[in-house]
N, C-alpha and C positions, 0 to 999 in steps of 0.2 A: 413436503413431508417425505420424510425415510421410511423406505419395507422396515427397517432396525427400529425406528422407533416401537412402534407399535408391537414391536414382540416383550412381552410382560416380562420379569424378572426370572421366570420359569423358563423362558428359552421355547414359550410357545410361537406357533407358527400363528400369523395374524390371516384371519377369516379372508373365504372371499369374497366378499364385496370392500373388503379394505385393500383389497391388493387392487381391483380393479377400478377404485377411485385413486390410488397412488399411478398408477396405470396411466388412465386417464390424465392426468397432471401433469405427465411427463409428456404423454405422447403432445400436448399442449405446448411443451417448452421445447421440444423438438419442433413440432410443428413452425416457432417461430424462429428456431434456428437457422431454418431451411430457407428462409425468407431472405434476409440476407444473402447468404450465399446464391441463394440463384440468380439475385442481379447483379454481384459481386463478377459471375461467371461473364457478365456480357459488358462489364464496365474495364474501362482501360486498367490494366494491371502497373504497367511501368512510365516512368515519367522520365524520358532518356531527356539532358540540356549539355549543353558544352563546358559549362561550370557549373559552379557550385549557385551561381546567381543570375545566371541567363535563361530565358522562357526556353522552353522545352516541346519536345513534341509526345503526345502519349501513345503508347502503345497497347493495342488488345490483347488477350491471348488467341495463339492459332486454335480453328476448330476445335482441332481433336482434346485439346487440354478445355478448352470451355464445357467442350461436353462432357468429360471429366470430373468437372467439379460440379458439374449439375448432378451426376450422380452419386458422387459423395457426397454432396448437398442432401438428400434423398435416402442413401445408405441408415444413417442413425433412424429416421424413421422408419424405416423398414424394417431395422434389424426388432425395435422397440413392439413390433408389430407380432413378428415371429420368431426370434431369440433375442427375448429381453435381455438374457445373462450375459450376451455379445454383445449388447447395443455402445458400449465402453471400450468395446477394439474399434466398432465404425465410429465413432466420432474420434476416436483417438487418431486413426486412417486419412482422416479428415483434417486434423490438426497440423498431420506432419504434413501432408499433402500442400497444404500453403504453403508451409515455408520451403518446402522442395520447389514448387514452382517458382517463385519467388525466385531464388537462388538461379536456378537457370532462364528464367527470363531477364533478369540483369544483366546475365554474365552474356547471353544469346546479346541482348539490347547494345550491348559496351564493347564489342568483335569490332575492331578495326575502327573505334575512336581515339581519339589522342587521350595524354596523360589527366587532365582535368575535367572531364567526360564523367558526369554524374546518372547514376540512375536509383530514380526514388522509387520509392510504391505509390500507386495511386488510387481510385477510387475503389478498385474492386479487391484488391489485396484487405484495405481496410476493411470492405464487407465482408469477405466472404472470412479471415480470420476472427472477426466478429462472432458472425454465427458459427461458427467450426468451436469455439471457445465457448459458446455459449452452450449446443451441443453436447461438449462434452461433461461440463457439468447437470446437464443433462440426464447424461447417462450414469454419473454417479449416485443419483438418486434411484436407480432401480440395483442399488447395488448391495446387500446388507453387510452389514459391522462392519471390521477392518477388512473385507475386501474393496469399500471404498476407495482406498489407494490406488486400485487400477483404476481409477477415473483418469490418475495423475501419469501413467502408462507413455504417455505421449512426451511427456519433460523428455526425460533423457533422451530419448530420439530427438529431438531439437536441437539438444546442446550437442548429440553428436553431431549433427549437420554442420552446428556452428563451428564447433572445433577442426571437425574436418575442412575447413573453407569452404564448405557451397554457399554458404551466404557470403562470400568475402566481396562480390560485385553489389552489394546493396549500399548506397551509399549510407545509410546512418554507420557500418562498419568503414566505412572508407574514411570518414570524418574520426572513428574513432581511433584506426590509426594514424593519423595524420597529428591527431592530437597527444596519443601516447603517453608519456609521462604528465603531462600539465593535465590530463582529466583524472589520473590519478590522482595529483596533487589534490585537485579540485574535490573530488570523492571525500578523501581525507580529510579536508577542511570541512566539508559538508558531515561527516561524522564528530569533527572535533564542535562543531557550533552545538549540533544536538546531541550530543552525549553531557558538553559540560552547562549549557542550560538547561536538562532534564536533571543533572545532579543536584543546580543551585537551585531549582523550583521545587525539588523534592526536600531539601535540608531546608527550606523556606519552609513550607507549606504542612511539613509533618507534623513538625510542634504547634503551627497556628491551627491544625485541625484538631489535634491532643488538647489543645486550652481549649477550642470554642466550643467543642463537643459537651461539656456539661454547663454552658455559659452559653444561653438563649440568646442574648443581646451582643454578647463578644461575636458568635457566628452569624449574625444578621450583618452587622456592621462587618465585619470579615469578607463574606461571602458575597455582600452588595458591592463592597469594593472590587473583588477579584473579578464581579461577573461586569462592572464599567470599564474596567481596564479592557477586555476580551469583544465588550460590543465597538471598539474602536477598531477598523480596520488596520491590518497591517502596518501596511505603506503609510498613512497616517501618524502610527504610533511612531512608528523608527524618522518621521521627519518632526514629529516635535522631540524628539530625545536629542537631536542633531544640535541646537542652541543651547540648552545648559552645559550637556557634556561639553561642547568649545570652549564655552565660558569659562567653567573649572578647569578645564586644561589649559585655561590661558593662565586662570588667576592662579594655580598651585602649577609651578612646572615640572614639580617631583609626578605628578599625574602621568604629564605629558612625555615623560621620559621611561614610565611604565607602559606604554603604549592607550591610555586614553584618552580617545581625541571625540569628535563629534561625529565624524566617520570612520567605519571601519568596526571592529568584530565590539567593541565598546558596546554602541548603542543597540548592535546586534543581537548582541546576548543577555541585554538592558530591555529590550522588548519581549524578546522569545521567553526570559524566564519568568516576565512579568504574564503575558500567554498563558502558561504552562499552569499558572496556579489555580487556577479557577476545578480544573477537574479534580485536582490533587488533594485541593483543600475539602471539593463540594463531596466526592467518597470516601475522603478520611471523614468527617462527621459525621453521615449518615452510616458509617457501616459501626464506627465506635460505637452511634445510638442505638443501632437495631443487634447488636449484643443482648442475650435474652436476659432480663434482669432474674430469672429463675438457674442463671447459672453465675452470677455475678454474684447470687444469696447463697449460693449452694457452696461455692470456695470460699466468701467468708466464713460460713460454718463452718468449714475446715481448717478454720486458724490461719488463714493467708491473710499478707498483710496488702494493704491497697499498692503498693510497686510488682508483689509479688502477681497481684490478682490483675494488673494491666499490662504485663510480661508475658504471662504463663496462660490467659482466660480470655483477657481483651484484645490482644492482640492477633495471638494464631486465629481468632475467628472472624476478625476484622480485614484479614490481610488478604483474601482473594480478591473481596469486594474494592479494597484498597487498592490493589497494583491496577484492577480495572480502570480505576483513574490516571494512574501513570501512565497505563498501555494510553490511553487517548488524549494524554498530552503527549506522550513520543510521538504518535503518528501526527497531529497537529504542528510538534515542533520542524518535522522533517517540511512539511509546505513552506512552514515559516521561514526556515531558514534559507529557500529557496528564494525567496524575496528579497533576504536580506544582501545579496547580490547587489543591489541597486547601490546600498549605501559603501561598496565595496569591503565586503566581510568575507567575498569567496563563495566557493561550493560551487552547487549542480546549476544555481541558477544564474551562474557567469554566461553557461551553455545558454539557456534559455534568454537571456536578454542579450546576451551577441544574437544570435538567431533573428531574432524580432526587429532589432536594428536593422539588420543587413538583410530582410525578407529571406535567410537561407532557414528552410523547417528541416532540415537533417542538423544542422544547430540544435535546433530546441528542442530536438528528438533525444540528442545526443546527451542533454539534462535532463526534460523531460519523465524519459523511460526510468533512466535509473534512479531519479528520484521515485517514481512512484513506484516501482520494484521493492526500493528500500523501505517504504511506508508498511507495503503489504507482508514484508520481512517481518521488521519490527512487529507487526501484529502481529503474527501468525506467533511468533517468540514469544510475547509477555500469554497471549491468551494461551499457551499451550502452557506457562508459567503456571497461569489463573488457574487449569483445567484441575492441574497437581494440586496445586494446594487447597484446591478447592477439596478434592478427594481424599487428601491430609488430614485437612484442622476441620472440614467441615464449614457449610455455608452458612452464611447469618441470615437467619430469620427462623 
């Protein structure tokens, strides 16, 4: 719960026994932030090996930085204690604090290795980043309206770090140079798979939401389908799509020379946009239906004509509701299409299934992250989409 929520429309100041159960909640979520990070501080931070594939030795942090992060561990709850209004620069303190060590204990770990001399992070980096993250959303909650942003305080200090190279001895960036143009490539593929199967599931799914919306039976049968398609797992679905598409690419060869085969972006994009439909179709119909029929009566009496009145009435009001469903078929298609790696279609999860083969995790990292970076992208986009139109046309119901 937000101090901002509870201030009324009046721009009143919310009571105190509200502020000191939002208080309370926080000081909670701090409280388990703290947890992490303090074993985070006594767990090996680095995992120096000689490659990229060979066992490794882990490394602690020295004293003085452990006890370091015990007390930025510590800081956000304290600040939350005695200046709430700061508890958002100590965790944010905390934030960068990781990755500042981080950076120099690699680069300290990797002094006078040879050229193929990796160093990961290990158990305590992932905790104490953990709670330092968690922390700091944390401290967003004690923060009212758009000062909330300073929760976010800590981003650009990160990406300075990054830029500047103090993370350049971590190996998930070692890995990423090394790969350079091909994870780009890779990237690129992974946006071309889910950009043009959220197209085709939306030019699919729009008009079959538009028919079954006033067709009880058409949406049952509709919506049962799309929701059997979706309880198939993945992997599943893209190995039985592998036998007909070969088939038809054997029996028509004009297919075969447009590039549909039984592997490769074909079946790929033959699963994901099959995926895709079920959210598309299931809040196109519910939101077309929960259109108030007192404003649907209210433009007929006005002489609109039934094109005019599902253009102009049905639509603007349906449409936050609606992209809602898009937004959570993009973010679903972005997994998906990390999978579809196996059947060789490309993307992030080339990274991730080298990785796994080869027991190297800065592989997997190296797809991994940026797929779910890109998930969190995409959502934060479409619902900040939703937020507008939502404030636009107005919500349904």
């Amino acid at each position: 719960m937000n101090i901002s929520d509870s201030e009324g429309a009046g721009g009143n100041r919310p009571s105190a026994p509200l502020l000191s159960a939002v208080r309370a909640d926080v000081l909670s979520v701090l409280g388990l932030a703290a947890l992490p990070m303090l074993a985070g501080a006594f767990l090996p931070w680095v995992l120096l090996r000689p490659n990229r594939l060979a066992p490794g030795d882990y490394l602690r942090l020295p004293p003085a930085w452990a006890v370091l992060m015990v007390v930025l561990a510590l800081l956000p709850l304290l600040a939350a204690r005695l200046l709430p209004r700061l508890t958002w620069l100590a965790a944010g303190l905390a934030v960068v604090a990781v990755f500042w060590v981080l950076g120099l204990q690699t680069r300290s770990a990797l002094l006078g290795q040879a050229e193929f001399a990796r160093a990961s992070a290990a158990a305590g980096l992932w905790l104490s980043g953990l709670g330092a993250l968690i922390a700091a959303y944390g401290a967003g909650l004690l923060l009212p309206g758009r000062s909330r942003a300073l929760a976010w305080a800590w981003v650009p200090a990160v990406l300075g770090l990054l830029l500047a190279g103090h993370l350049s001895g971590w190996s998930v960036l070692v890995e990423a140079r090394n790969e350079g143009p091909r994870w780009v490539q890779e990237l690129g593929q992974h946006l071309r798979l889910v950009g043009t199967a959220l197209g085709l599931s939306t030019l699919i799914g729009v008009p079959l939401a538009v028919w079954a919306a006033g067709r009880e039976r058409v949406a049952g049968a509709v919506l049962g389908l799309a929701n059997a398609v979706q309880t198939l797992p993945s992997l599943a679905l893209l190995g039985l799509l592998i036998a007909p598409l070969s088939a038809l690419s054997t029996a028509f060869p004009a297919l075969r020379a447009a590039g549909i085969s039984g592997i490769g972006v074909a079946p790929a994009l033959t699963a994901m946009t099959l995926y895709a439909l079920l959210p598309i179709l299931r809040n196109g119909v519910v939101a077309l239906r929960g259109v108030p029929a007192g404003t649907v009566d209210a433009a007929r009496g006005m002489g609109m004509t039934g094109r005019q009145i599902f253009w102009r009435v049905q639509v603007p009001l349906a449409l936050p509701v609606w992209l809602t469903g898009i937004r959570q078929a993009a973010v679903l298609l972005v997994g998906v299409a990390s999978v579809a790696a196996l059947i060789g279609a490309g993307g992030l999860g080339t990274y991730i299934f080298k990785g796994l083969q080869s027991a190297a995790a800065d592989l997997i990292l190296l797809g991994a992250v940026p797929a779910a970076l890109l998930a969190i992208g995409v959502d934060a986009a479409l619902r900040g989409l939703e937020v507008w139109l939502g404030r636009r046309f107005g919500r349904v119901g």
